[in-house]
C-alpha positions in Angstrom: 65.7 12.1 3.6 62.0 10.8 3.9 61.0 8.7 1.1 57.8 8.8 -0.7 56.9 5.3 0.7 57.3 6.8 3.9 54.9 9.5 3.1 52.7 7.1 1.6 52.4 5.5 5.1 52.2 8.1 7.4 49.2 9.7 5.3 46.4 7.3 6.7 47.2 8.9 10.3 45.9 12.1 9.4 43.4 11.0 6.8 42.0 9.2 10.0 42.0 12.4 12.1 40.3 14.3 9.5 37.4 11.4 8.9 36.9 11.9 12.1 36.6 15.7 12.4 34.1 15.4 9.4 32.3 12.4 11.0 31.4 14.1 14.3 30.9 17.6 12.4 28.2 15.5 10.3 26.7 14.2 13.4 26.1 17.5 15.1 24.5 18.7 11.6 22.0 15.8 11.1 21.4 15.3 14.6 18.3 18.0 15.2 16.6 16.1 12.1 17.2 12.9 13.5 15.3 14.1 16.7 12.6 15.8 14.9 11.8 12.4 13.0 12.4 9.8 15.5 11.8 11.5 19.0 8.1 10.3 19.5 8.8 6.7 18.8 8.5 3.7 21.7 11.4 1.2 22.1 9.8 -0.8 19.1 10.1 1.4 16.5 6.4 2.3 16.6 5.0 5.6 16.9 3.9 6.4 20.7 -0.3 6.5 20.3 -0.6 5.7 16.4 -1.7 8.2 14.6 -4.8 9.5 13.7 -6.9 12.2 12.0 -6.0 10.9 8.1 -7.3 12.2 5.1 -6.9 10.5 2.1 -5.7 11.5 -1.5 -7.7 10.5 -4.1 -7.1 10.8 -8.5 -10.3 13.8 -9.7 -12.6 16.1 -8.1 -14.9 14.8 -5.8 -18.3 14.1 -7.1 -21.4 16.6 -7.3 -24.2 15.3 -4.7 -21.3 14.2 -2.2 -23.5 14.9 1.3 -21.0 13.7 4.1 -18.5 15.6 5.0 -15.2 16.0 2.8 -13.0 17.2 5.1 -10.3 13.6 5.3 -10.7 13.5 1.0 -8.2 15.8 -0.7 -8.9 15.4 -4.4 -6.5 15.8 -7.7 -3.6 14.7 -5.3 -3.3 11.0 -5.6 -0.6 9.2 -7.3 -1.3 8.5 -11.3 -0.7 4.6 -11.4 -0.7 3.5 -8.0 -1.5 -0.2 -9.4 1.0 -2.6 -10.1 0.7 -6.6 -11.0 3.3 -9.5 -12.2 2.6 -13.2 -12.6 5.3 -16.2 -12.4 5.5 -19.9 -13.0 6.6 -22.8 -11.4 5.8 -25.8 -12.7 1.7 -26.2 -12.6 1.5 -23.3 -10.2 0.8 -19.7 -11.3 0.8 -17.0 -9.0 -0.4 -13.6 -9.5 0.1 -10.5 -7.2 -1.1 -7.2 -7.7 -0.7 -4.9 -5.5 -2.4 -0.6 -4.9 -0.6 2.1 -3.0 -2.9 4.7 -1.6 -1.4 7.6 0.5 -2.8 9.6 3.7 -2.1 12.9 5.6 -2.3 11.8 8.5 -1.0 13.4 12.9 0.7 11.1 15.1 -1.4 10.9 18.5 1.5 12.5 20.3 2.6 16.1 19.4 0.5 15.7 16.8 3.2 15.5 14.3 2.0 15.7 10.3 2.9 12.3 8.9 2.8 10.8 5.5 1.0 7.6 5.5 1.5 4.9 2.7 -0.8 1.8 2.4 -0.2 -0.7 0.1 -2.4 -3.9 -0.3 -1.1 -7.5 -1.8 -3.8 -9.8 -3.3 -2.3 -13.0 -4.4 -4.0 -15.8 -6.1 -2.9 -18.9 -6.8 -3.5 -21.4 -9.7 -2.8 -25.1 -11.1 -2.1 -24.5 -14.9 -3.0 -27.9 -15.7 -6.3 -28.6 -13.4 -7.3 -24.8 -14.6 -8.5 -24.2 -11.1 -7.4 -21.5 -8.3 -5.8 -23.1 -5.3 -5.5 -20.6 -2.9 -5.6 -16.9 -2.0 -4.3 -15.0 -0.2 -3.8 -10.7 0.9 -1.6 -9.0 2.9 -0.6 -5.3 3.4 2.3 -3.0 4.6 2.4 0.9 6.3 5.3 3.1 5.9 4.9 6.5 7.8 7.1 9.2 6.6 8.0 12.7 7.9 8.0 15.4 5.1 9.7 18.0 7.0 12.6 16.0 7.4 11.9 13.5 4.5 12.5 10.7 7.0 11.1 7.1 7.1 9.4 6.7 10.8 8.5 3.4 10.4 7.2 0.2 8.0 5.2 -2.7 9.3 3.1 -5.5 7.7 0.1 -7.1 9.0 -2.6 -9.8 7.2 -5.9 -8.4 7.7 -9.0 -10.3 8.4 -10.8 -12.3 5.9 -14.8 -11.8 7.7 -16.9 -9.3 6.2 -16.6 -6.0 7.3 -19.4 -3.2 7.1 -19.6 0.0 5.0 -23.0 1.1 4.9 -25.3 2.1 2.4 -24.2 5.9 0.7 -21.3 5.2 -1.5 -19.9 6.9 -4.6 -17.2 5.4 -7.4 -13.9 7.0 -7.3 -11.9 7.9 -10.5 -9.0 5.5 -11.3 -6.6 6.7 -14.4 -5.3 3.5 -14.9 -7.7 0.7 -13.9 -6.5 -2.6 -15.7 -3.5 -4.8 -15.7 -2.7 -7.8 -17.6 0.3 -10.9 -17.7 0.2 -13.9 -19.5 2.4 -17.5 -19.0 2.4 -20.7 -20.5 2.8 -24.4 -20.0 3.4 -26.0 -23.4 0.8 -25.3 -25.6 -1.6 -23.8 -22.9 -1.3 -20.3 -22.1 -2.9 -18.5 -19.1 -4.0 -14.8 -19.0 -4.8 -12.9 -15.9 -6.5 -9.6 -16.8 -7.6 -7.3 -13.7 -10.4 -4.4 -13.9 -10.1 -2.1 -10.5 -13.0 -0.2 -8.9 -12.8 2.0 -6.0 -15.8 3.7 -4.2 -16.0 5.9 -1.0 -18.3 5.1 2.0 -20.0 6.8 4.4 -20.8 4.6 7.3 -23.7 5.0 8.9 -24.3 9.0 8.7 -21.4 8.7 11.7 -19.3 10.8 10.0 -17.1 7.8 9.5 -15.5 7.5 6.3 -14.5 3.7 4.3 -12.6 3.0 0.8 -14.0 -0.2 -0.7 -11.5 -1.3 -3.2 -12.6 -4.1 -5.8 -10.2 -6.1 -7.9 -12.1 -8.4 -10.4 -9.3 -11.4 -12.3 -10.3 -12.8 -15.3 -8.3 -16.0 -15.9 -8.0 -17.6 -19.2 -6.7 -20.7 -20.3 -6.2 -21.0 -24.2 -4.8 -23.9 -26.5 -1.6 -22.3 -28.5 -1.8 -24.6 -31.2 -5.5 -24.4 -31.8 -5.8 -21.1 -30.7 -8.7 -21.4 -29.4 -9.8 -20.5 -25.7 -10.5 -23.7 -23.1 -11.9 -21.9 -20.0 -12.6 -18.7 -18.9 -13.1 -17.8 -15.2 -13.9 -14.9 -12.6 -12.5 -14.1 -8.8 -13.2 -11.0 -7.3 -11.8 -9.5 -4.1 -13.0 -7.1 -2.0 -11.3 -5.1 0.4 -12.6 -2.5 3.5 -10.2 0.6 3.9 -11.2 2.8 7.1 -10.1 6.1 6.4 -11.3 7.8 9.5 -13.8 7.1 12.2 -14.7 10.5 13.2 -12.4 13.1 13.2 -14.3 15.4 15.4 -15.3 12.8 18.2 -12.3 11.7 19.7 -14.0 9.1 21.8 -14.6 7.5 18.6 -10.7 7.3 17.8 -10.1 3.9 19.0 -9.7 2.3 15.5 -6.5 3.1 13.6 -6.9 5.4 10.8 -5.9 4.7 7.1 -5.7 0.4 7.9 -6.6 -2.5 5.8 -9.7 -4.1 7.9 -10.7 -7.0 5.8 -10.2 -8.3 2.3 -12.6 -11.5 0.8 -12.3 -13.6 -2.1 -15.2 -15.3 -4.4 -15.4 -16.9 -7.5 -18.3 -15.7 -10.0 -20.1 -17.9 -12.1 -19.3 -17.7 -15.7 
């Protein structure tokens, strides 16, 4: 007569045999999505030829008087609070980072494949609590390209982009931001420090070339105040400023060398007080 502790050990055999079954039934199911989101990808992850062709999403309609062409802008689509900020504290350093998602429609180069494109930019900034002075900046930003069809992730890379000035012409508008200010607050002892940011965001046209750029502008307000006075000890600005390309030229495809929807510079400077 078997026992049940026999049973008990032969049962792994066939739960085995059945994983398996399911496994490679699984495999032949997911497989055909796997292939639509990965197949144009190089050895590095990367997507063969970039992509190109972006438009970008931005919060409201675009504005009356608008005389470039609107064609990479689709209005009312972009996300409500795309802005995000924390603060910490270690000893006498402070570091803030706040941080902006913006989102792009954009084709990959080959098969021309619709692709979502997520940009998000990192501006940190660095501060002595005690000397009340900043120390150091610094900005980075990261890509994710996603496939809808198959709600896949293609790929995510970071990259620092380049602290020089980069140009944006002379026929820009102010975009509509739903939730333009962040705030965090930390102490040492009796002196607290406040960061409050104020985002603006404008659209470029550069040059009549039917290029379009996002200038993003972050302005920090830092104060230091005495807790036990309550009164305020300094006050100070920083503003950074930083160049998004949206699209160089859509309809001139010897124009396409530049990667769509890409961080190409950020700057810091201090402003008088």
């Amino acid at each position: 007569m078997e026992t049940t502790e026999g049973k008990i050990k032969k049962q792994p055999k066939y739960w085995a045999i059945s994983l398996a079954a399911i496994m490679a039934t699984a495999f032949v199911l997911v497989q055909p999505a796997m292939q639509a989101a990965f197949a144009e990808l190089t050895v590095n992850g990367l997507p063969v030829g970039g992509y190109d062709n972006c438009a970008i999403r931005i919060a409201g309609s675009i504005p009356s008087g608008v005389t470039f062409s609107t064609q990479y802008i689709k209005a009312n689509e972009a996300p409500d609070d795309p802005i995000s900020q924390n603060t910490v504290k270690n000893r006498d350093i402070v570091k803030t980072i706040h941080a902006e998602k913006e989102v792009f429609d954009c084709f990959l180069v080959q098969g021309d494949i619709p692709v979502i494109v997520d940009v998000t930019t990192y501006l940190e900034v660095y501060e002595n609590i005690t000397a009340q002075e900043v120390i150091a900046t610094n900005v980075f930003a990261t890509t994710c390209l996603k496939e809808e069809a198959t709600a896949s992730v293609i790929d995510c890379e970071s990259y620092t982009p380049t602290a020089g000035l980069v140009p944006v012409g002379s026929d820009c508008f102010e975009l509509e931001i739903s939730h333009p200010q962040e705030m965090n607050t930390v102490n040492k002892g009796k002196i607290a420090k406040t960061v409050e940011t104020q985002k603006e965001q404008f659209l470029c046209d550069f040059g009549g070339s039917n290029t379009l750029k996002k200038v993003d502008i972050v302005i920090f307000q830092e104060t230091y105040e005495d807790l036990n006075t309550q009164t305020t000890d300094k006050t100070q600005f920083l503003a950074a400023r930083c160049i998004v390309l949206v699209n160089d030229d859509p309809n001139n495809n010897e124009d396409n060398d530049a990667p769509d929807a890409v961080v190409e510079g950020c700057t810091f400077n201090e402003i008088p007080n």
